[in-house]
Chimera marker file (.cmm) of the C-alpha trace (Angstrom):
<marker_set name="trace">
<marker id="1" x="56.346" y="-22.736" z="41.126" r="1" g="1" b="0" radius="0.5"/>
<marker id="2" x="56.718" y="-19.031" z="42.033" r="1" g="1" b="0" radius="0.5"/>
<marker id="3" x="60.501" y="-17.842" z="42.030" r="1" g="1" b="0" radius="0.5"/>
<marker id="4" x="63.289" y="-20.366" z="41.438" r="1" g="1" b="0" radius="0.5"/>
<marker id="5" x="64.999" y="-22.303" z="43.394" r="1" g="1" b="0" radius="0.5"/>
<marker id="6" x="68.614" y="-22.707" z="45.619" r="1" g="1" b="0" radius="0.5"/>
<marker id="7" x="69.645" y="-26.438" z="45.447" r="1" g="1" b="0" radius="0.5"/>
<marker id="8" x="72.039" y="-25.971" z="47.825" r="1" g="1" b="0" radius="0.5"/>
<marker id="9" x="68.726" y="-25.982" z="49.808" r="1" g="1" b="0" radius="0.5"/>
<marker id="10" x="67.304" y="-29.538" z="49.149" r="1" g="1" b="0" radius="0.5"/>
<marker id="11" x="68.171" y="-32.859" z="48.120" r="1" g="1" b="0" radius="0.5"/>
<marker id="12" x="66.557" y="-34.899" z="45.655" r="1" g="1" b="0" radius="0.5"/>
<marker id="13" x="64.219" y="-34.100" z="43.069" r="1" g="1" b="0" radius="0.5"/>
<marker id="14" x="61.283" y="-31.528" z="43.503" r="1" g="1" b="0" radius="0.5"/>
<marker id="15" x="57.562" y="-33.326" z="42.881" r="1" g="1" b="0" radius="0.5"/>
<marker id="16" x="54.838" y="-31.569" z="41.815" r="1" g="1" b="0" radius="0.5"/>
<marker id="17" x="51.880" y="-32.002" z="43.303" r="1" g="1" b="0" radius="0.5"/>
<marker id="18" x="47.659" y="-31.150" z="41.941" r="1" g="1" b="0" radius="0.5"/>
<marker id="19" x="46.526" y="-28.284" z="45.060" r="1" g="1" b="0" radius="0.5"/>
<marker id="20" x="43.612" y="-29.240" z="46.057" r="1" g="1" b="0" radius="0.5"/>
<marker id="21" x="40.285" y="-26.808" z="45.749" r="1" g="1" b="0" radius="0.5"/>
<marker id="22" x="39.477" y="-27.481" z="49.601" r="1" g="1" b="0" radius="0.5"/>
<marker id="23" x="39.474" y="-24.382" z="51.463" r="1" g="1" b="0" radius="0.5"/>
<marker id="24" x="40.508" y="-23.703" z="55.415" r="1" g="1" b="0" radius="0.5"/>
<marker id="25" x="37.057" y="-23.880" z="57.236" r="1" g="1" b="0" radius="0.5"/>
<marker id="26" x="35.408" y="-20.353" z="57.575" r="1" g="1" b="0" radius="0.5"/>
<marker id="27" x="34.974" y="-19.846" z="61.649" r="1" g="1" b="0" radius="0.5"/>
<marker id="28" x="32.785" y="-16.885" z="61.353" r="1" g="1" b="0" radius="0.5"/>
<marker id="29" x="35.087" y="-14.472" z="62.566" r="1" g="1" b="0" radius="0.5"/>
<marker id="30" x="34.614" y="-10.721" z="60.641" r="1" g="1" b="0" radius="0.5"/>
<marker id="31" x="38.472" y="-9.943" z="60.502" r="1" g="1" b="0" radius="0.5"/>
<marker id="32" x="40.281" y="-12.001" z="59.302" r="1" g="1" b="0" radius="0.5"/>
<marker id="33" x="43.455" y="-11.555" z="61.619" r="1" g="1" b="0" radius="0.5"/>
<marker id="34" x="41.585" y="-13.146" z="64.466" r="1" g="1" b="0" radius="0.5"/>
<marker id="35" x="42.291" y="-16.381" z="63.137" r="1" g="1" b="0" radius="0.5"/>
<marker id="36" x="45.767" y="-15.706" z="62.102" r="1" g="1" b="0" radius="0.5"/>
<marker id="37" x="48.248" y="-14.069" z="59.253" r="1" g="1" b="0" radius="0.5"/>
<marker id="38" x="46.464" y="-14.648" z="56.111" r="1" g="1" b="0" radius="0.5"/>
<marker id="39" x="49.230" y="-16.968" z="54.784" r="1" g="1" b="0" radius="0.5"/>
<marker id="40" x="47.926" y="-19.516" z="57.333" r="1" g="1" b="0" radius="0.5"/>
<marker id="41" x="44.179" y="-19.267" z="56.097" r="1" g="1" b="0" radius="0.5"/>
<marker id="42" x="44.539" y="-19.938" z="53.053" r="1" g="1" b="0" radius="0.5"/>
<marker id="43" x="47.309" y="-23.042" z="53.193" r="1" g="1" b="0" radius="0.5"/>
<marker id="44" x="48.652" y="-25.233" z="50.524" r="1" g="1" b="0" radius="0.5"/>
<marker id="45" x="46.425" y="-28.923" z="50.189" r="1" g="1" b="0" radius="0.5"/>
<marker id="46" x="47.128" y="-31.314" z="48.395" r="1" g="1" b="0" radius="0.5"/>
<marker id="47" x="45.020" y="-34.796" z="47.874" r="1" g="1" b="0" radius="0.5"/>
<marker id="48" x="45.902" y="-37.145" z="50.964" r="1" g="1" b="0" radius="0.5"/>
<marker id="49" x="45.798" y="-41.054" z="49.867" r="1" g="1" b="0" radius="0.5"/>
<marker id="50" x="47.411" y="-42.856" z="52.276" r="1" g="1" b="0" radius="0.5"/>
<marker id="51" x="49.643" y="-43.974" z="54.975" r="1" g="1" b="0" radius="0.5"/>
<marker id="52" x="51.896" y="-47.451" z="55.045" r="1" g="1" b="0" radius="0.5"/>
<marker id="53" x="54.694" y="-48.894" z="56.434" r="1" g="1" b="0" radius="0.5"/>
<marker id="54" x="55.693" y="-52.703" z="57.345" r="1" g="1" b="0" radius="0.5"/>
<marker id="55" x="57.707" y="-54.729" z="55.344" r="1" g="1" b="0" radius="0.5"/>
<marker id="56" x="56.557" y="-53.636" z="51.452" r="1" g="1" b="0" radius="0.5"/>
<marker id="57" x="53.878" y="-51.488" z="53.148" r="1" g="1" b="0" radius="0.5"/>
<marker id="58" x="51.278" y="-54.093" z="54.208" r="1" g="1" b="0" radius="0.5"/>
<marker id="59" x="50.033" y="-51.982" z="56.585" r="1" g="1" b="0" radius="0.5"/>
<marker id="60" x="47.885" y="-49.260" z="55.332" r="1" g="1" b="0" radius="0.5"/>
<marker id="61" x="45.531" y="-46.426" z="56.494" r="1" g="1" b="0" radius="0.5"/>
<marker id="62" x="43.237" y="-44.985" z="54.166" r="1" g="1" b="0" radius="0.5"/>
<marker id="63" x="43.221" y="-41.462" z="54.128" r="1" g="1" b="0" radius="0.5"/>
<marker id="64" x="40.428" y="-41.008" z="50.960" r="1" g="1" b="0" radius="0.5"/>
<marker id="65" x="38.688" y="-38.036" z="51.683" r="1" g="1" b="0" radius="0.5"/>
<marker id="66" x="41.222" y="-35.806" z="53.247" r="1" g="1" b="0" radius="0.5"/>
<marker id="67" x="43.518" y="-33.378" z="51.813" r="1" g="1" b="0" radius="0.5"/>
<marker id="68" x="47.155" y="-32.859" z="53.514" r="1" g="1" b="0" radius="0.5"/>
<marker id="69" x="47.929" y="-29.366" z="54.298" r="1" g="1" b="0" radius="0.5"/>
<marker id="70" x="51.451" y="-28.539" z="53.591" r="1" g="1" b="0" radius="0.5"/>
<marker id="71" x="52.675" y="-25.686" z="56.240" r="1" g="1" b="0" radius="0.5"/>
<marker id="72" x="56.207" y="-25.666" z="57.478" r="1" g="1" b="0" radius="0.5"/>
<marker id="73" x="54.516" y="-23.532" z="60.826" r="1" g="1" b="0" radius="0.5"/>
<marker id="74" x="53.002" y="-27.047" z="62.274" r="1" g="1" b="0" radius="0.5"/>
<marker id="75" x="55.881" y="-28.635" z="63.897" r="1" g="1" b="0" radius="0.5"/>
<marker id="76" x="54.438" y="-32.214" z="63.867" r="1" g="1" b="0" radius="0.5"/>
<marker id="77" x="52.052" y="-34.421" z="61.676" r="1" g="1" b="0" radius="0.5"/>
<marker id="78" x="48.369" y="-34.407" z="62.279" r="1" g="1" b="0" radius="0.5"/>
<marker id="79" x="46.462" y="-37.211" z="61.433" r="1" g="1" b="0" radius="0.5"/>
<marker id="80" x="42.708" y="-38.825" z="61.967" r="1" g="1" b="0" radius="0.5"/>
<marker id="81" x="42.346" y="-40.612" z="65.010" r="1" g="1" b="0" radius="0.5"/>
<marker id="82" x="42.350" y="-43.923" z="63.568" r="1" g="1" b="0" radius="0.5"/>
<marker id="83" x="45.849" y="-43.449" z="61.972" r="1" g="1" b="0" radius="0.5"/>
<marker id="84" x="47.226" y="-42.191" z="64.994" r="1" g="1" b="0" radius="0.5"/>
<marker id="85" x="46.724" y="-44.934" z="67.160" r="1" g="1" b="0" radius="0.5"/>
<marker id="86" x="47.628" y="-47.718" z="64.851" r="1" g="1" b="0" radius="0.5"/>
<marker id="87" x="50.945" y="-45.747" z="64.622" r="1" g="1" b="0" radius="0.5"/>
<marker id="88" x="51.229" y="-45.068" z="68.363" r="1" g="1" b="0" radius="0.5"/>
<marker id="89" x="50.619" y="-49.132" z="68.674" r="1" g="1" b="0" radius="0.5"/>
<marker id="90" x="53.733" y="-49.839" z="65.991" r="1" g="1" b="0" radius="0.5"/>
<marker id="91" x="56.021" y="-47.416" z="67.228" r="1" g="1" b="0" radius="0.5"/>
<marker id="92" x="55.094" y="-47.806" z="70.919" r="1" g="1" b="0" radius="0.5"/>
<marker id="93" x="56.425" y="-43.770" z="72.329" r="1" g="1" b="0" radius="0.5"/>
<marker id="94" x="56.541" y="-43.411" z="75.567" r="1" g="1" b="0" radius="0.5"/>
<marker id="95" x="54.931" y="-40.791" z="77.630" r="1" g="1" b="0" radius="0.5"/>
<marker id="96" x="57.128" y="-38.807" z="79.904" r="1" g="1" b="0" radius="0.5"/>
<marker id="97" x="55.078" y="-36.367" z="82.461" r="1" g="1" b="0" radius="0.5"/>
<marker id="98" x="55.348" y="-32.977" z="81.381" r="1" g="1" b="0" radius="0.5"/>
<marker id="99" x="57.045" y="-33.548" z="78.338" r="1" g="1" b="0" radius="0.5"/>
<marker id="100" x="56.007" y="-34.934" z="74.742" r="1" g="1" b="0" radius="0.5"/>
<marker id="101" x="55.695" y="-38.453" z="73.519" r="1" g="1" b="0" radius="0.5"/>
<marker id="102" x="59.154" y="-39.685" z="72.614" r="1" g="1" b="0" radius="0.5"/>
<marker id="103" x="61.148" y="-43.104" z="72.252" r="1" g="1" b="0" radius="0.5"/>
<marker id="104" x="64.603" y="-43.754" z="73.078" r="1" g="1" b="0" radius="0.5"/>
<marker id="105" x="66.818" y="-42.997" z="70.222" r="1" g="1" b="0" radius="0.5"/>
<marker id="106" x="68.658" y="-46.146" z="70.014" r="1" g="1" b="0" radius="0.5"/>
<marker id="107" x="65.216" y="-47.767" z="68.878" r="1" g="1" b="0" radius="0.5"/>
<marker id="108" x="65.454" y="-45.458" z="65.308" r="1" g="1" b="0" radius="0.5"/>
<marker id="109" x="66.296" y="-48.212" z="63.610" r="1" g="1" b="0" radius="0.5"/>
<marker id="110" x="63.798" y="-50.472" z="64.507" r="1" g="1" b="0" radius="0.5"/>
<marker id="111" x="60.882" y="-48.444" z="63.657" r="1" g="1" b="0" radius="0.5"/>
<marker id="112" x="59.212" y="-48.297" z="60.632" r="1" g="1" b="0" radius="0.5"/>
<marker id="113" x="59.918" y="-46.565" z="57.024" r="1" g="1" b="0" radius="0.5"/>
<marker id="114" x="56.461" y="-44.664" z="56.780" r="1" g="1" b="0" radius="0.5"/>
<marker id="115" x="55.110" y="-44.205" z="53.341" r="1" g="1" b="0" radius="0.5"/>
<marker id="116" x="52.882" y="-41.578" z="52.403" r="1" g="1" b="0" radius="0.5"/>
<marker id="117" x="50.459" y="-41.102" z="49.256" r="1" g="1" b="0" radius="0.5"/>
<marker id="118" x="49.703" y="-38.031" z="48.269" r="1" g="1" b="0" radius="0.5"/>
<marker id="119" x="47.708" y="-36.952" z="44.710" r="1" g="1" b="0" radius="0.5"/>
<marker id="120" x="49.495" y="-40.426" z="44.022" r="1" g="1" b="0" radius="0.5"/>
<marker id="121" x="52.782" y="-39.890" z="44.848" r="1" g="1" b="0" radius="0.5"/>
<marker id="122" x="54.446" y="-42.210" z="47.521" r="1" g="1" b="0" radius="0.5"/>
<marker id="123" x="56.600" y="-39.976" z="50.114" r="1" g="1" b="0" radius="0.5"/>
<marker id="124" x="59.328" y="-42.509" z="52.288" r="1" g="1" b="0" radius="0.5"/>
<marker id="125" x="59.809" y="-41.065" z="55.815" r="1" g="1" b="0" radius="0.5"/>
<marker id="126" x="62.977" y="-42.594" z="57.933" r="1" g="1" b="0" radius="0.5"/>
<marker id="127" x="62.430" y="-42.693" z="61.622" r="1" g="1" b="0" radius="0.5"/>
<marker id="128" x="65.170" y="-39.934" z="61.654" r="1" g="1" b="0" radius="0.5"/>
<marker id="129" x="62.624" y="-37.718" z="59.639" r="1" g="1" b="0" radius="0.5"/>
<marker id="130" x="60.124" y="-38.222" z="61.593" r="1" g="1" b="0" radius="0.5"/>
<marker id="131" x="61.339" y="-37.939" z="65.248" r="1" g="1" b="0" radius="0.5"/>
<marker id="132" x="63.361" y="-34.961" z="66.895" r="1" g="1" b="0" radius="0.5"/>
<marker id="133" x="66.505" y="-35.637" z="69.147" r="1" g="1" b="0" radius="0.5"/>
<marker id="134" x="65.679" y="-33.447" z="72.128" r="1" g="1" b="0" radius="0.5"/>
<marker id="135" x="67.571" y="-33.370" z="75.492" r="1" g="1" b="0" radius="0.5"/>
<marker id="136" x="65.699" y="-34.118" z="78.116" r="1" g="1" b="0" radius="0.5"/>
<marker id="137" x="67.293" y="-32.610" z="81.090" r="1" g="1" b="0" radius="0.5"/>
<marker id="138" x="67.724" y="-35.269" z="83.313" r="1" g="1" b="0" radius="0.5"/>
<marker id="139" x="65.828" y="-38.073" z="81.264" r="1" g="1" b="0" radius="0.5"/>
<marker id="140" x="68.383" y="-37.582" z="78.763" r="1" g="1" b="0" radius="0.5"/>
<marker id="141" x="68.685" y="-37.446" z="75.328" r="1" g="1" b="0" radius="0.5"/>
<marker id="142" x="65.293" y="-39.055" z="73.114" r="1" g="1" b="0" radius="0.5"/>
<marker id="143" x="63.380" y="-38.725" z="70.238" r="1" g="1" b="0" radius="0.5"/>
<marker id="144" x="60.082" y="-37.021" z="70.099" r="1" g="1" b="0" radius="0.5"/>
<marker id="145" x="58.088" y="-38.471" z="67.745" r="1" g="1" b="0" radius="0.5"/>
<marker id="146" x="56.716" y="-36.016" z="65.397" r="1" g="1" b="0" radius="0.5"/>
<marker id="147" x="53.215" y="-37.258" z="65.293" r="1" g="1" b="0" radius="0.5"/>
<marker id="148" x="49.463" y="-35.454" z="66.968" r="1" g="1" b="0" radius="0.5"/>
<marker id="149" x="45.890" y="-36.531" z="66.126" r="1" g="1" b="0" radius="0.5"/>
<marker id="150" x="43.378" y="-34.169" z="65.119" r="1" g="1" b="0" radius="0.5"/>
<marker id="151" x="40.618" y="-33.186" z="67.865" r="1" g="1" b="0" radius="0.5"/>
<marker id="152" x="38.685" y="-35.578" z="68.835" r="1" g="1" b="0" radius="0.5"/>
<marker id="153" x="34.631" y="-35.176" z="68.019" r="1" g="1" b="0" radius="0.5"/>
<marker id="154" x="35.368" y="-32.668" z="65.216" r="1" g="1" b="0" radius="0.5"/>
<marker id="155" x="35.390" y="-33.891" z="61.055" r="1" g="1" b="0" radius="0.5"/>
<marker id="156" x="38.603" y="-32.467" z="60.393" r="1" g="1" b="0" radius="0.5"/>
<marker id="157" x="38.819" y="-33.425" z="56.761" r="1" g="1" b="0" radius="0.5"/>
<marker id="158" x="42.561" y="-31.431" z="56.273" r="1" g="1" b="0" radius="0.5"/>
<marker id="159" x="45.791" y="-33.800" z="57.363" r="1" g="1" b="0" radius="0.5"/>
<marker id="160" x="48.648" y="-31.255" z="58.319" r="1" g="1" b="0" radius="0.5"/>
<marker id="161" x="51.823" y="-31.920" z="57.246" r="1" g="1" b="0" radius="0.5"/>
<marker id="162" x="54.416" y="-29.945" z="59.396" r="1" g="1" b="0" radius="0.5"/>
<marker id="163" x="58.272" y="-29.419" z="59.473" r="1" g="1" b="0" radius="0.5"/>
<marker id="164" x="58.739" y="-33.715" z="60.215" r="1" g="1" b="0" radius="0.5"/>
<marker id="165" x="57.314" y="-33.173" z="56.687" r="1" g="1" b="0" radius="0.5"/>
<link id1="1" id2="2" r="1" g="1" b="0" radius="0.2"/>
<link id1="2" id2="3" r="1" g="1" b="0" radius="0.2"/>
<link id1="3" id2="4" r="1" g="1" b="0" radius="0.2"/>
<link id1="4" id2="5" r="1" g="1" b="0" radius="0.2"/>
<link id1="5" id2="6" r="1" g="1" b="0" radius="0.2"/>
<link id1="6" id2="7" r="1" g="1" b="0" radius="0.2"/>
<link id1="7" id2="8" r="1" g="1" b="0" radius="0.2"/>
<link id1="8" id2="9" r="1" g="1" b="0" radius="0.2"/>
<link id1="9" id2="10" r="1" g="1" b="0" radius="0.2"/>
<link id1="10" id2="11" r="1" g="1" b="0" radius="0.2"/>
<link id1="11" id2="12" r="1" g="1" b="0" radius="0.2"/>
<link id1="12" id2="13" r="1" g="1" b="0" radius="0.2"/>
<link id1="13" id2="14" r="1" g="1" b="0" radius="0.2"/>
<link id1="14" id2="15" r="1" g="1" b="0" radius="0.2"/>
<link id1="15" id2="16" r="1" g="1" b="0" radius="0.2"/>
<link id1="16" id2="17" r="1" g="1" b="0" radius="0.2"/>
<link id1="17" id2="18" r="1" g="1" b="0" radius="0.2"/>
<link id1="18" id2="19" r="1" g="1" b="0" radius="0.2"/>
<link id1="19" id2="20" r="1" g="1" b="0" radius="0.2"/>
<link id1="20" id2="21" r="1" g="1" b="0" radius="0.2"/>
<link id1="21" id2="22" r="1" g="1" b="0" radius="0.2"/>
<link id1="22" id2="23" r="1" g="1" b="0" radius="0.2"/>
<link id1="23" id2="24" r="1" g="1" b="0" radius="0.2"/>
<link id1="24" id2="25" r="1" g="1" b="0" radius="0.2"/>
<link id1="25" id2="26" r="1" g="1" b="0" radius="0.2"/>
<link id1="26" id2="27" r="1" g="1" b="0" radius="0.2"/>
<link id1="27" id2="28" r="1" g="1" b="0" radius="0.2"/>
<link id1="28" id2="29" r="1" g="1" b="0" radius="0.2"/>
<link id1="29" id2="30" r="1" g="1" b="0" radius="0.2"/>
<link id1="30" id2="31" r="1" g="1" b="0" radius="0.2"/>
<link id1="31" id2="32" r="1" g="1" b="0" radius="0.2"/>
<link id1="32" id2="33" r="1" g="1" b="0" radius="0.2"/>
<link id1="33" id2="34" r="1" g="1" b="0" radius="0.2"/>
<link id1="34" id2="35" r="1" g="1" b="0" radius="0.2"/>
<link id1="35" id2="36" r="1" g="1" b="0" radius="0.2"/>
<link id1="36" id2="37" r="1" g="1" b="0" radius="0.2"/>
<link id1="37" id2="38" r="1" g="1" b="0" radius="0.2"/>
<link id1="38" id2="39" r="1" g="1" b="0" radius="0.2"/>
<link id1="39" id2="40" r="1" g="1" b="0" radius="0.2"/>
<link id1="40" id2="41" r="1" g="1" b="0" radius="0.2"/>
<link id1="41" id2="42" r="1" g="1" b="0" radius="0.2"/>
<link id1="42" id2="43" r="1" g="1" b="0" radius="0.2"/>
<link id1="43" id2="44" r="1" g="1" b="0" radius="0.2"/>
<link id1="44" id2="45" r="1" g="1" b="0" radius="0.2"/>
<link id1="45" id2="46" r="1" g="1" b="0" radius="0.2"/>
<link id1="46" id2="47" r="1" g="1" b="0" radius="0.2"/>
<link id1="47" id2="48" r="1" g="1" b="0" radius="0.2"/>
<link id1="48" id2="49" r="1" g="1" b="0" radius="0.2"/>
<link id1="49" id2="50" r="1" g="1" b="0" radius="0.2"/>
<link id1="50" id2="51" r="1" g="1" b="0" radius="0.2"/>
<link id1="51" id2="52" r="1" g="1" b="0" radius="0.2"/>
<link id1="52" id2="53" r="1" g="1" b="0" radius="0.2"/>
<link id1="53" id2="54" r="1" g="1" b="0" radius="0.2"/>
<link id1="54" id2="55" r="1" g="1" b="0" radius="0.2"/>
<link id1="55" id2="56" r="1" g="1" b="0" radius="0.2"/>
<link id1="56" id2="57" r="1" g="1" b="0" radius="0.2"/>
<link id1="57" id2="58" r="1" g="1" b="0" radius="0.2"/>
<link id1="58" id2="59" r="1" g="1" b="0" radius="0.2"/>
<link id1="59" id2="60" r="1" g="1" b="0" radius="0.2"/>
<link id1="60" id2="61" r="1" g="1" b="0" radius="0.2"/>
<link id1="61" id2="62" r="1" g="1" b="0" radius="0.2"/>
<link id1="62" id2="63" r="1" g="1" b="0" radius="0.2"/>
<link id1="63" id2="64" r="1" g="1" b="0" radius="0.2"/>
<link id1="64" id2="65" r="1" g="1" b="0" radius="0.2"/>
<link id1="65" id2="66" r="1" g="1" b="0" radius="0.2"/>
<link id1="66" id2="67" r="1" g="1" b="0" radius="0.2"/>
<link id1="67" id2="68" r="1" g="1" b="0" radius="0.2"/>
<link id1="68" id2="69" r="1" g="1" b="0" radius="0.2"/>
<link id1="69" id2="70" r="1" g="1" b="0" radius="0.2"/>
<link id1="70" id2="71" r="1" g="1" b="0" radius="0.2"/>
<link id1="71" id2="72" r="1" g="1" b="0" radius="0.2"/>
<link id1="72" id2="73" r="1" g="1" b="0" radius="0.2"/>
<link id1="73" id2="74" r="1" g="1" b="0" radius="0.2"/>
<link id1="74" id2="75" r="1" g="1" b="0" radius="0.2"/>
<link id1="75" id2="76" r="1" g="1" b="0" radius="0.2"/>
<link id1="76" id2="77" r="1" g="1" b="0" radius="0.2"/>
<link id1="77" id2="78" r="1" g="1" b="0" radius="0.2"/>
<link id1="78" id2="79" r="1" g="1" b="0" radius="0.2"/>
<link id1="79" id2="80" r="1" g="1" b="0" radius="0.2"/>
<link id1="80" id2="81" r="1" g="1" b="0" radius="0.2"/>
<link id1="81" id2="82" r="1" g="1" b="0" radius="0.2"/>
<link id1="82" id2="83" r="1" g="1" b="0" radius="0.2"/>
<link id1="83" id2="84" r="1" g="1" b="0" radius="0.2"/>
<link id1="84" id2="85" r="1" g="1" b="0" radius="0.2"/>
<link id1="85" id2="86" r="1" g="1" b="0" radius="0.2"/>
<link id1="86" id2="87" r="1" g="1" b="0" radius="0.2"/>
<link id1="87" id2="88" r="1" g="1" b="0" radius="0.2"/>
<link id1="88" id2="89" r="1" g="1" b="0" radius="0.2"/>
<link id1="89" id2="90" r="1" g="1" b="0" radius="0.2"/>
<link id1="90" id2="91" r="1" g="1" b="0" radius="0.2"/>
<link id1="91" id2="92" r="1" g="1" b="0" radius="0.2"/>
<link id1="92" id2="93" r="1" g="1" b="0" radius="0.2"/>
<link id1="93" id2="94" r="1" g="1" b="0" radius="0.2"/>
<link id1="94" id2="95" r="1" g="1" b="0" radius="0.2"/>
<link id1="95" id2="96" r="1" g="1" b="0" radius="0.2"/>
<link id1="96" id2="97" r="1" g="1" b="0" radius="0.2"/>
<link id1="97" id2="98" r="1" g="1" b="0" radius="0.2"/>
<link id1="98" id2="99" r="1" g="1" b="0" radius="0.2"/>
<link id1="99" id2="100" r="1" g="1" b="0" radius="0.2"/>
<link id1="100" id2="101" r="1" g="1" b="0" radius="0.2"/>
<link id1="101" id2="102" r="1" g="1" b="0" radius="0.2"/>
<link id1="102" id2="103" r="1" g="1" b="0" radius="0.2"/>
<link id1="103" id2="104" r="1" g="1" b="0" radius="0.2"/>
<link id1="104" id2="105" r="1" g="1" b="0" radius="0.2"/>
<link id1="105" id2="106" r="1" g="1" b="0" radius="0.2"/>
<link id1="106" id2="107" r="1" g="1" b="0" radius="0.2"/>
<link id1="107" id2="108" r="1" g="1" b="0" radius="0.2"/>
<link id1="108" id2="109" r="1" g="1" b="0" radius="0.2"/>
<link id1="109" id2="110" r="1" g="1" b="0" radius="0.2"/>
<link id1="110" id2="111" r="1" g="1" b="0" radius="0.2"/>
<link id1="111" id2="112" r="1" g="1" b="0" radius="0.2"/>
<link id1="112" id2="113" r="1" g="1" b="0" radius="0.2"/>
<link id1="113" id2="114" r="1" g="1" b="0" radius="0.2"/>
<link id1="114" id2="115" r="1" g="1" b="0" radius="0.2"/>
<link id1="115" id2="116" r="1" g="1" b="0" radius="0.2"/>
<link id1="116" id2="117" r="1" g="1" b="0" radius="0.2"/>
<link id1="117" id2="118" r="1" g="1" b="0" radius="0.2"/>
<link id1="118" id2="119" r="1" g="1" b="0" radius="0.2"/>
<link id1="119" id2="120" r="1" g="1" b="0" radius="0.2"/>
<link id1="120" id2="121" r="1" g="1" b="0" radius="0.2"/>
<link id1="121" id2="122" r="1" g="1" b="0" radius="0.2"/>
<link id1="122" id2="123" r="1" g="1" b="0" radius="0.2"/>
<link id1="123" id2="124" r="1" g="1" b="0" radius="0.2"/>
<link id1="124" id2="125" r="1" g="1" b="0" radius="0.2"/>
<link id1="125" id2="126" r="1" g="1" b="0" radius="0.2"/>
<link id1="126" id2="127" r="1" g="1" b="0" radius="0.2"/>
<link id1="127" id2="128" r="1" g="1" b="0" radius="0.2"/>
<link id1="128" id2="129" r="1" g="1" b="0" radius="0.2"/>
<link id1="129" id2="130" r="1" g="1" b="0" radius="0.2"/>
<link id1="130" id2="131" r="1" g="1" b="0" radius="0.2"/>
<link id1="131" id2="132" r="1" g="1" b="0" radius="0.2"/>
<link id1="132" id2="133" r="1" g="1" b="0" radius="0.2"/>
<link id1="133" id2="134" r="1" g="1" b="0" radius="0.2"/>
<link id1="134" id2="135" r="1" g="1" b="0" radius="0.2"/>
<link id1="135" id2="136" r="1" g="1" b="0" radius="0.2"/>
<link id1="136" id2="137" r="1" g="1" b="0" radius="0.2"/>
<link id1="137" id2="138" r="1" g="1" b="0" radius="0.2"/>
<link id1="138" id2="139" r="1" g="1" b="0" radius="0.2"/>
<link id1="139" id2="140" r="1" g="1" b="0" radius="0.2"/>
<link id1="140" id2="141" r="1" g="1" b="0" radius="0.2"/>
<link id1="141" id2="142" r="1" g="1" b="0" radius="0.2"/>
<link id1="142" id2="143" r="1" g="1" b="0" radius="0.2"/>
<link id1="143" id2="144" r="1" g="1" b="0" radius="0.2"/>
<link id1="144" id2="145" r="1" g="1" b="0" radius="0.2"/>
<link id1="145" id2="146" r="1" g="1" b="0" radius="0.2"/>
<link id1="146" id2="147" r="1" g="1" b="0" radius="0.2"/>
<link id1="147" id2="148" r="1" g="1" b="0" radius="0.2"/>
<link id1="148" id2="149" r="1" g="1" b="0" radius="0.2"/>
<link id1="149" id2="150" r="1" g="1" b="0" radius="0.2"/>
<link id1="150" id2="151" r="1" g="1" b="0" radius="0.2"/>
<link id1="151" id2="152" r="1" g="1" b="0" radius="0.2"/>
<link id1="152" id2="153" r="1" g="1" b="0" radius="0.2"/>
<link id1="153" id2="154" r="1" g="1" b="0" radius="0.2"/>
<link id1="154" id2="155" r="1" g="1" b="0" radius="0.2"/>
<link id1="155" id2="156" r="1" g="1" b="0" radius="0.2"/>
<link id1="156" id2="157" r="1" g="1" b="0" radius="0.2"/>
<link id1="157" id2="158" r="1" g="1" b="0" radius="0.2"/>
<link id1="158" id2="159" r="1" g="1" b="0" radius="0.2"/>
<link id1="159" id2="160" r="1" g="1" b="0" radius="0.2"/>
<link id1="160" id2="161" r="1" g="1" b="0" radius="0.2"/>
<link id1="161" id2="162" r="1" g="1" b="0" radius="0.2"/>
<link id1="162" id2="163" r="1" g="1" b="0" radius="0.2"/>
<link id1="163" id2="164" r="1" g="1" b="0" radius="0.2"/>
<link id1="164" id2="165" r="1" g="1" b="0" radius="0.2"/>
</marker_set>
């Protein structure tokens, strides 16, 4: 850890974590800037394991052979294709024209706990962690489920773990 560290800033207990040696892809670009600030080409990865939720986690995705970027810059979760749907069929968002995927927020409690693995560590998200009360105009108030899927066609082998992180 570089520095030290406010408590008045977290809860819990920090976990340390291997870094990964995986590297952000190289796009070919001769400056560097063109891809953005250097602190975003060169992120923090750790080893990504993977994903469950269900009562004592008996549903799983495996996510062996990815690595989960940690960047607080990425507002939502990205995750392989796979993973995403079998989430978007559990916690069943809605899609609102125009706006992003979100559920009503009385439903929180009845979604799942999702528990993530990461260099072996299990990592409990609450449906509150993991959605964002927005106000909708005149929709209303929901939850936008902090969840995207990588690109489609394209072996993205880095998870990113955003702020729902």
């Amino acid at each position: 850890m570089f520095g030290g560290t406010n408590p008045e800033m977290y809860e819990g207990e920090i976990v340390e974590l291997s870094l990964s040696n995986a590297t952000d892809p190289d796009h070919g670009l001769q400056d560097p800037f063109d891809s953005g600030p250097p602190m975003l080409n060169g992120t923090w990865r750790v080893e990504a394991r993977g994903l469950a939720w269900g009562e004592g986690g008996d549903e799983r995705v495996d996510l062996a052979g990815y690595t989960a970027r940690l960047d607080t810059v990425e507002p939502f979760i990205w995750l392989p294709e796979a993973a995403f749907r079998r989430l978007r069929d559990v916690i069943q968002p809605e899609h609102v024209p125009f706006w992003l995927d979100s559920v009503r927020c009385e439903r929180l409690p009845d979604l799942p706990y999702l528990t993530y693995n990461l260099d072996g560590q299990d990592f409990a998200l609450s449906p509150w962690d993991y959605t964002l009360e927005m106000d909708f105009g005149d929709l209303g108030v929901r939850c936008v489920v902090g969840f995207s899927r990588l690109v489609e066609g394209v072996r993205e082998t880095s998870l990113r773990w955003g702020r729902r992180f």
